[in-house]
C-alpha positions as CSV (number, residue, x, y, z in Angstrom):
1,X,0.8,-12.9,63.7
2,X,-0.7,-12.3,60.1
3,X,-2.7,-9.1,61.6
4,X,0.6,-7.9,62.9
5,X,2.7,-8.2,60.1
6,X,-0.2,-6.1,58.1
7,X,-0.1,-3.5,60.5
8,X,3.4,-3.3,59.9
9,X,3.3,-3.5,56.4
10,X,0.3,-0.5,56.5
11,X,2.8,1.8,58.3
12,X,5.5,1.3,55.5
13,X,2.8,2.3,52.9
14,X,1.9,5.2,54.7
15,X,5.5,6.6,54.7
16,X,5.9,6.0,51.6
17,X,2.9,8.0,50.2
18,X,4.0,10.9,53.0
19,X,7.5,10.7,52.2
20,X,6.1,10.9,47.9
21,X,3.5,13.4,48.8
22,X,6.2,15.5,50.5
23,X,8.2,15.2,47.8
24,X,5.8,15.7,45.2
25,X,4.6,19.1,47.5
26,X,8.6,20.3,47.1
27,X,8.7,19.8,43.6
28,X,5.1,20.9,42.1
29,X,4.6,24.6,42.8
30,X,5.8,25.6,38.9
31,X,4.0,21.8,37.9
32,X,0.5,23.5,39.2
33,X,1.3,27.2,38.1
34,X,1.6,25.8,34.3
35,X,-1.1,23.2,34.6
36,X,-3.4,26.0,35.9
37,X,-1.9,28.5,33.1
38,X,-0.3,30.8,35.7
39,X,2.2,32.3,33.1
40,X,3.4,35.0,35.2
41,X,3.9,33.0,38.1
42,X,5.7,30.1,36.4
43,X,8.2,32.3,35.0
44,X,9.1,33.9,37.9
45,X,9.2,30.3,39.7
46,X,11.9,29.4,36.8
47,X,13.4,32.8,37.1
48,X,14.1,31.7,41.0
49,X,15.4,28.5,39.8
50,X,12.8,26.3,40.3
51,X,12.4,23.2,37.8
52,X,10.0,20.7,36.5
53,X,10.3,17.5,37.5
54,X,12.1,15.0,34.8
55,X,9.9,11.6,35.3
56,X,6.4,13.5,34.0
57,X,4.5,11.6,32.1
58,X,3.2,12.4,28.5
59,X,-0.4,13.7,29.9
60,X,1.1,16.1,32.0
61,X,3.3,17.9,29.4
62,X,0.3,17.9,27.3
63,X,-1.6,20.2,30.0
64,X,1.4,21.6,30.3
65,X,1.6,22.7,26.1
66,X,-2.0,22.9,25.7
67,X,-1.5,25.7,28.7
68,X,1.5,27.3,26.5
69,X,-0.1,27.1,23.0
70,X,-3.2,28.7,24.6
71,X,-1.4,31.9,25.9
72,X,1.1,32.0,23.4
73,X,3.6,31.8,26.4
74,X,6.1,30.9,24.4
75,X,9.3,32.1,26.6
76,X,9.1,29.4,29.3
77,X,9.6,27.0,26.3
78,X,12.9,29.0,25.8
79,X,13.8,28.6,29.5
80,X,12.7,25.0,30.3
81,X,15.2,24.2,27.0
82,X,17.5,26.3,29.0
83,X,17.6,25.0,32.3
84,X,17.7,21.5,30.4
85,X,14.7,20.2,31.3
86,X,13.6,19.7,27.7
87,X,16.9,17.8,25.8
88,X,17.7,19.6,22.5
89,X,19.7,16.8,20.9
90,X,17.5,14.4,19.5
91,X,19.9,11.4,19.3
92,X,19.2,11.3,23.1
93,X,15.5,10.4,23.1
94,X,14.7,6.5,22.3
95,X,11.5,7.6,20.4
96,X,9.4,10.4,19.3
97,X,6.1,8.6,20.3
98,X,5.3,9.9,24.2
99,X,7.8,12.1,23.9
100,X,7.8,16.6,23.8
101,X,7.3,15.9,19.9
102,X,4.2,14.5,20.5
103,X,3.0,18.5,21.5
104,X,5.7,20.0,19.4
105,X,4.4,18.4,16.3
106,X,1.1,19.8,16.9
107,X,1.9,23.4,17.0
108,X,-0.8,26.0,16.5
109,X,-0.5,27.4,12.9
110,X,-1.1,31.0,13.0
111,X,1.4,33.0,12.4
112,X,3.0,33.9,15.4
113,X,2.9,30.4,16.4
114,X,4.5,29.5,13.6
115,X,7.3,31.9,13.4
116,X,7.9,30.8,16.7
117,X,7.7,26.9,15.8
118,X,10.8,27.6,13.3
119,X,12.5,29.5,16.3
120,X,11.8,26.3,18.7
121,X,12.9,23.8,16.1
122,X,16.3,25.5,15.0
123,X,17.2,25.4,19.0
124,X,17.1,21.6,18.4
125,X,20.3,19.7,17.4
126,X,20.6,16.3,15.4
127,X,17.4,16.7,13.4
128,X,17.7,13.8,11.2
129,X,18.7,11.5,13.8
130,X,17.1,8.0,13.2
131,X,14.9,6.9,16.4
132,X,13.7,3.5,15.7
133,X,13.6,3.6,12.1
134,X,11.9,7.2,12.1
135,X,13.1,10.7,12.0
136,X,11.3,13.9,13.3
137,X,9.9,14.6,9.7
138,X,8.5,11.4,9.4
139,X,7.1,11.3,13.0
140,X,5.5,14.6,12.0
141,X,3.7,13.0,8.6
142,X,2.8,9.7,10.2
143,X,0.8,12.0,12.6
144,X,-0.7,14.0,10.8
145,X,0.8,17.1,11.3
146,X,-0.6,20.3,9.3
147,X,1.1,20.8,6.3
148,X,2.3,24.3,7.5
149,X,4.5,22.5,10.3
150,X,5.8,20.0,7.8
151,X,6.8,22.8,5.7
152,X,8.8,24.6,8.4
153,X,10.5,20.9,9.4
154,X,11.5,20.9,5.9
155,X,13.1,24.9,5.9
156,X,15.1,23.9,9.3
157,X,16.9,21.1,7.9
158,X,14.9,18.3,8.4
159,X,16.1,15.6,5.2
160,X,13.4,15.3,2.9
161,X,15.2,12.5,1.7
162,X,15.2,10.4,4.1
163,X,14.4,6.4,3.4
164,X,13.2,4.1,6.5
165,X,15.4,0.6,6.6
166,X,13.0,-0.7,4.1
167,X,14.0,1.7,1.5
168,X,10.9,3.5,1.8
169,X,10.7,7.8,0.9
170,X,8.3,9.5,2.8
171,X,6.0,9.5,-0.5
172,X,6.0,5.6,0.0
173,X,5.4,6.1,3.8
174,X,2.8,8.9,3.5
175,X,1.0,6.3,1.1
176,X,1.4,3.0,3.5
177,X,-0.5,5.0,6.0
178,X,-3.3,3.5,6.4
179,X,-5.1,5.9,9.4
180,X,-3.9,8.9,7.2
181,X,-5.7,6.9,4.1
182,X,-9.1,6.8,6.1
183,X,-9.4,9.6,8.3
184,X,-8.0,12.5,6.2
185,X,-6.9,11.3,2.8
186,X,-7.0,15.4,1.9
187,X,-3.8,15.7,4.1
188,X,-2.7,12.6,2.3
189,X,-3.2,14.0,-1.0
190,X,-1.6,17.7,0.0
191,X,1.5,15.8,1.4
192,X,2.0,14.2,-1.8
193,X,2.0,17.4,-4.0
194,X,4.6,19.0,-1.3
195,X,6.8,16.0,-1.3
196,X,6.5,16.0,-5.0
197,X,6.8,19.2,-5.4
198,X,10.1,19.3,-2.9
199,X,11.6,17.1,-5.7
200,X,11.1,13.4,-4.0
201,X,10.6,10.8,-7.3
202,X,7.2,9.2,-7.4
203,X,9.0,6.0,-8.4
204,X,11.1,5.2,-6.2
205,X,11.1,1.4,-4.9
206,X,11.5,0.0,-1.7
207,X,13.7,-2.9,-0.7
208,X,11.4,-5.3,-2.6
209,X,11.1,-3.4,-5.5
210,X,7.0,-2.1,-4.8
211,X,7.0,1.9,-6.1
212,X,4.0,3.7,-4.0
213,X,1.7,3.8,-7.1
214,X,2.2,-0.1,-6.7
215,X,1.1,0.2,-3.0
216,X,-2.4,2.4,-4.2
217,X,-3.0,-0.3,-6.0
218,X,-2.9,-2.8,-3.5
219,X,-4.1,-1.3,-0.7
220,X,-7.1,0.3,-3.3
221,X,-6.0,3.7,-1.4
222,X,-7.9,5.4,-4.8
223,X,-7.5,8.6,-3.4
224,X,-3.8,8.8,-4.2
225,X,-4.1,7.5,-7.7
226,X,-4.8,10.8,-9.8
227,X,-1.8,12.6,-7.9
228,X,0.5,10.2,-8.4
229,X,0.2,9.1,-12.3
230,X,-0.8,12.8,-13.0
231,X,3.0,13.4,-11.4
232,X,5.1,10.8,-13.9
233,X,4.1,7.7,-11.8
234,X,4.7,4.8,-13.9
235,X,2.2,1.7,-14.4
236,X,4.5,-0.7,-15.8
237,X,7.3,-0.3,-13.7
238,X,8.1,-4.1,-11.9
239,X,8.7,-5.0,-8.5
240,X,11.4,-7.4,-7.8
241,X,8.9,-10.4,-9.2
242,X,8.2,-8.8,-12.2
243,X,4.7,-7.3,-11.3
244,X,3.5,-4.5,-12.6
245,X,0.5,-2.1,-10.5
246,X,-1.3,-3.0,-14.3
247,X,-0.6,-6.6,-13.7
248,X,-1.7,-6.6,-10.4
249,X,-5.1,-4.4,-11.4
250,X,-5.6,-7.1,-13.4
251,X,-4.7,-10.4,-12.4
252,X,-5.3,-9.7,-8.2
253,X,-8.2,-7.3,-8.6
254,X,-10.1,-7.8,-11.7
255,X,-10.6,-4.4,-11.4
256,X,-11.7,-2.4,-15.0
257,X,-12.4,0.4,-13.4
258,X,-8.6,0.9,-11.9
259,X,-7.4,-0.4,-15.3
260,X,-9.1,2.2,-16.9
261,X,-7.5,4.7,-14.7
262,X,-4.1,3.5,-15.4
263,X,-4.8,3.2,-18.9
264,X,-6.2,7.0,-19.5
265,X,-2.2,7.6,-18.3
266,X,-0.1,4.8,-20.0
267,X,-0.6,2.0,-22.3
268,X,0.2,-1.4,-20.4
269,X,3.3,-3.2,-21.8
270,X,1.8,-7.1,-22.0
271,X,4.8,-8.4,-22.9
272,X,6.4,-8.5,-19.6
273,X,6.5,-11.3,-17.2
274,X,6.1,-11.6,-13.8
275,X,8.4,-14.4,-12.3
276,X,7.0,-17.7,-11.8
277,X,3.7,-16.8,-13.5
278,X,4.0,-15.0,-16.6
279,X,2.3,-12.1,-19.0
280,X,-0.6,-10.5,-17.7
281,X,-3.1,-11.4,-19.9
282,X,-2.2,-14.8,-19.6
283,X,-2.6,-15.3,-16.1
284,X,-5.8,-13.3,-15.9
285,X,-7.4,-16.1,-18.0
286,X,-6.3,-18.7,-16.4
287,X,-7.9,-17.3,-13.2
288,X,-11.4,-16.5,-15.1
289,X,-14.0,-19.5,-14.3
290,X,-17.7,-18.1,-14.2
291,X,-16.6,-14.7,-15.6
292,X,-18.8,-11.7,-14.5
293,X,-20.0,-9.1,-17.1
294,X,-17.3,-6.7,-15.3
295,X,-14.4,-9.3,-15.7
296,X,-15.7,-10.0,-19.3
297,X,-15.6,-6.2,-20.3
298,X,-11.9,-6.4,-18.7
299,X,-11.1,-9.1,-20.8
300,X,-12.5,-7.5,-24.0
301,X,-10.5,-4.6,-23.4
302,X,-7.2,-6.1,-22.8
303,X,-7.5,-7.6,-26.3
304,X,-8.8,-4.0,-27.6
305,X,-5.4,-2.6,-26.2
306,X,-3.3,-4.9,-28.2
307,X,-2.6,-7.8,-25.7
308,X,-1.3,-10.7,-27.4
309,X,-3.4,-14.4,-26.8
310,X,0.1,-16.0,-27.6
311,X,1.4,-14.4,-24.4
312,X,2.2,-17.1,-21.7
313,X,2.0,-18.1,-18.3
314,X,3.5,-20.9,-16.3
315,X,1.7,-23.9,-15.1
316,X,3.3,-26.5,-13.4
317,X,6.7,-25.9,-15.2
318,X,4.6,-25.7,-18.3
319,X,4.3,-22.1,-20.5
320,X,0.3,-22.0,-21.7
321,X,-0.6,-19.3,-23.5
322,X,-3.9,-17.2,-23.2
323,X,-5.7,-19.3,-26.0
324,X,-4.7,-22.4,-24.5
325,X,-6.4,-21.5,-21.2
326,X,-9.3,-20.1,-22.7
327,X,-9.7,-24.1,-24.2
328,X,-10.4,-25.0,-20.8
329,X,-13.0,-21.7,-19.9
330,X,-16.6,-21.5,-21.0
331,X,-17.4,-20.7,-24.7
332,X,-17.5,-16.8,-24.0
333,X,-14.2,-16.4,-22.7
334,X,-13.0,-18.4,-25.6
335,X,-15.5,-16.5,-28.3
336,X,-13.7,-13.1,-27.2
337,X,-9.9,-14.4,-27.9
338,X,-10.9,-16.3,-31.2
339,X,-13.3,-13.6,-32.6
340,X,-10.9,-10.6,-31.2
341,X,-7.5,-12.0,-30.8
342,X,-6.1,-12.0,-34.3
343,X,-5.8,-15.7,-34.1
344,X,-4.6,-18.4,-36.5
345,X,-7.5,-21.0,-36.1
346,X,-5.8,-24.2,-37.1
347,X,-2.3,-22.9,-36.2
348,X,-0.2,-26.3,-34.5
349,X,1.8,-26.5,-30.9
350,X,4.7,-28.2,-30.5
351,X,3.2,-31.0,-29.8
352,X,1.2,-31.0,-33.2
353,X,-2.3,-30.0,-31.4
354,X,-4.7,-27.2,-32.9
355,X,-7.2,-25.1,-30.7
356,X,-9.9,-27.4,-31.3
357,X,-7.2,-30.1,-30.6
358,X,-6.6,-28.7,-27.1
359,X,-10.6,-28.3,-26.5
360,X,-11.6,-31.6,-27.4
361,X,-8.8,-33.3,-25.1
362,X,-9.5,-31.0,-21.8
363,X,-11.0,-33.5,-18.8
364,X,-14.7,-33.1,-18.0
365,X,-14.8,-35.0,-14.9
366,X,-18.3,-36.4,-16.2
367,X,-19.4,-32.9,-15.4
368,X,-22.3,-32.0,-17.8
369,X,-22.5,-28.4,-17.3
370,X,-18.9,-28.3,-18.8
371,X,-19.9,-30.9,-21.6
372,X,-22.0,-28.2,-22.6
373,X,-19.7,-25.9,-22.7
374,X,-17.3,-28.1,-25.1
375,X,-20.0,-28.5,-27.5
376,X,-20.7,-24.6,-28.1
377,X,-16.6,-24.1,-27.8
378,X,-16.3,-26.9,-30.8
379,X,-19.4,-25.2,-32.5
380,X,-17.9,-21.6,-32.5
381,X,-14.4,-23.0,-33.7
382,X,-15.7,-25.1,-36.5
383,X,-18.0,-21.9,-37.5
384,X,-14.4,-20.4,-37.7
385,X,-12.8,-22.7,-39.7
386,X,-11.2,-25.0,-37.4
387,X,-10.5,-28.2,-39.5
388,X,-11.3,-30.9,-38.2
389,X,-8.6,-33.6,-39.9
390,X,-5.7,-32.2,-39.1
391,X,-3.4,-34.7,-36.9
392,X,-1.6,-34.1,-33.5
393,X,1.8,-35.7,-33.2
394,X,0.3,-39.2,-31.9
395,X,-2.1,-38.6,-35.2
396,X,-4.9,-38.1,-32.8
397,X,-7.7,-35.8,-34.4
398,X,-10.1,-34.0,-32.5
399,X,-12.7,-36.1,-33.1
400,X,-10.1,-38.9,-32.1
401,X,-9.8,-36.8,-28.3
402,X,-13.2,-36.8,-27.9
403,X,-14.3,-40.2,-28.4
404,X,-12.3,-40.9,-25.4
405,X,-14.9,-39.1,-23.1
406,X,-18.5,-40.6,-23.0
407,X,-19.6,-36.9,-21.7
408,X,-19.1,-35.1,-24.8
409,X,-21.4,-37.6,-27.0
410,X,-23.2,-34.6,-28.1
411,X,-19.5,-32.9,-29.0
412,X,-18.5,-36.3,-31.0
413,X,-21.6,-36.4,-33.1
414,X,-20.7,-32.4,-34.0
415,X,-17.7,-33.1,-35.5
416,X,-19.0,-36.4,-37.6
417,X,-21.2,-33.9,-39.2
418,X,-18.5,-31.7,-40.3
């Protein structure tokens, strides 16, 4: 019985691949004359009426281009957009990707290729029709697409204007492409200086707030950093949480080199917060521990550029200032504020405690490392004049603070010598 019922089953299967071959055999003659590149023939198959199929698959139209770039055959495009077997009206196709744009977009670029590109492109209708949160232009620069094709997209109408759903230009788009970032940042840069130059603003933020030059920052796409500044792009400008591309150089990145970059351009407002953490300068201290000689140098030169140690940052509800974190660092992160940070030494919170208030009370954790550390912070403030009577709100003295800690002994007998 099973044996049977396969035999039956096998004869079904063979229909059907006669029945498809037959059908396939009715249908391919002007299929193989373009695949092979039989111009002449293929034309005069289409002359006689004949017609592509309408399932084929992306492969086969790209034999099917590749044939009619090649011999510049460009007349059966013409007639296969006459007879309807390419649709003209974008609005009908669900997406560009394995779609006739797929070959369309990449177009030879000589010139009678391209003459003839503009001549194919104006035969299309609804140009700036939205196909999952894309439009032909963008299609076109998310590909890759030589800058001579983009340029005749643009002359035929295509909106240069365009934002995605996100709020996104195509100089934000062009710059959140990371393939384009990798495998031809050259392109990248040259689509920049069109757009640019076409009048798109460098600026412009996304839903979020997040400008592109933003976006080179995060993504470290360096490449894009020159064109962009050099073009108006501004450094302080804050996303929708207050961050600036020089906060986030900064207090993400520890990066000097990218501050230095953004610096040669426009001086860095420190004054502005981001929400929920604060100034920038601020905030990079608090994230310093064991500070490299880079992410010294970076501190040293935000205090060179006029940031202010008084700035702020949030902690736990709480605002702490850059002076009060650096109590809590090692001695050379503090040395740099005190020594370069235009500081009033014995100047009072509002809680009545001094700097060397504020170093003498920070917890140790019996750690003796950082007991070490307290001593040559107490040692530099009290070669600066830190005095060491002057009474907190509780009248607690430094030396009161630091009695209460059996690890910073050596601290304690510093400031009974004073």
């Amino acid at each position: 019985m099973y044996s049977g019922r396969k035999k039956i089953a096998g004869r079904h299967t063979m229909a059907r691949y006669l029945n498809r071959k037959w059908s396939m055999n009715e249908q391919s003659s002007l299929l193989q004359a373009l695949r092979s590149g039989d111009v002449e023939a293929a034309k005069q198959l289409l002359n006689s009426g004949e017609r592509l199929p309408k399932n084929l698959q992306s492969y086969e139209w790209s034999a099917i281009f590749d044939k009619i770039k090649d011999r510049k055959a460009f007349d059966i495009l013409d007639q296969l957009i006459e007879d309807g077997t390419i649709e003209t009206d974008l609005y009908e196709y669900d997406s560009f990707k394995k779609s006739i744009f797929d070959h369309i977009i990449r177009f030879p670029t000589d010139q009678a290729s391209l003459d003839y590109f503009s001549t194919l492109i104006g035969k299309f209708q609804s140009l700036n029709s939205d196909l999952q949160d894309q439009t032909l232009l963008g299609y076109a620069l998310e590909e890759a697409a030589d800058i001579a094709l983009i340029k005749r997209l643009v002359e035929a109408g295509c909106d240069i204007n365009y934002k995605n759903n996100a709020e996104e230009n195509f100089i934000y788009q062009v710059v959140n492409n990371g393939a384009l970032s990798v495998r031809n940042t050259e392109k990248g840069v040259e689509y920049l200086k069109f757009l640019i130059g076409e009048g798109l603003e460098v600026d412009t933020a996304n839903i979020v707030g997040t400008t592109p030059l933003h976006l080179v920052i995060d993504r470290n796409r360096k490449e894009y950093l020159d064109v962009l500044l050099e073009n108006g792009a501004n450094p302080n400008a804050q996303d929708k949480k207050g961050r600036t591309p020089f906060y986030n150089v900064v207090v993400d990145q520890f990066n000097l080199a990218s501050y230095d970059k953004l610096a040669s351009y426009d001086s860095p407002a420190f004054e502005l917060r981001a929400q929920e953490e604060g100034t920038m300068l601020a905030k990079y201290v608090s994230r310093l521990d064991r500070a490299s000689e880079t992410e010294i140098k970076l501190l040293e030169r935000l205090i060179q550029d006029g940031a202010d140690v008084y700035h702020t940052s949030e902690h736990y509800g709480k605002e702490k200032s850059a002076l009060d974190w650096a109590a809590e660092k090692n001695a050379e992160i503090l040395k740099i504020l005190v020594e370069d940070g235009n500081i009033d030494i014995n100047q009072q919170d509002n809680e009545g405690n001094t700097l060397l208030h504020k170093v003498c009370a920070h917890e140790l954790y019996r750690d003796n490392e950082k007991a070490k550390e307290t001593y040559r912070k107490v040692k530099l403030l009290l070669s600066k004049g830190a005095d060491i009577h002057i009474q907190n709100d509780k009248d607690q003295t430094a030396l009161t603070l630091a009695s209460q800690d059996n690890t910073k002994s050596k601290t304690v007998e510093l400031l009974l010598q004073n």
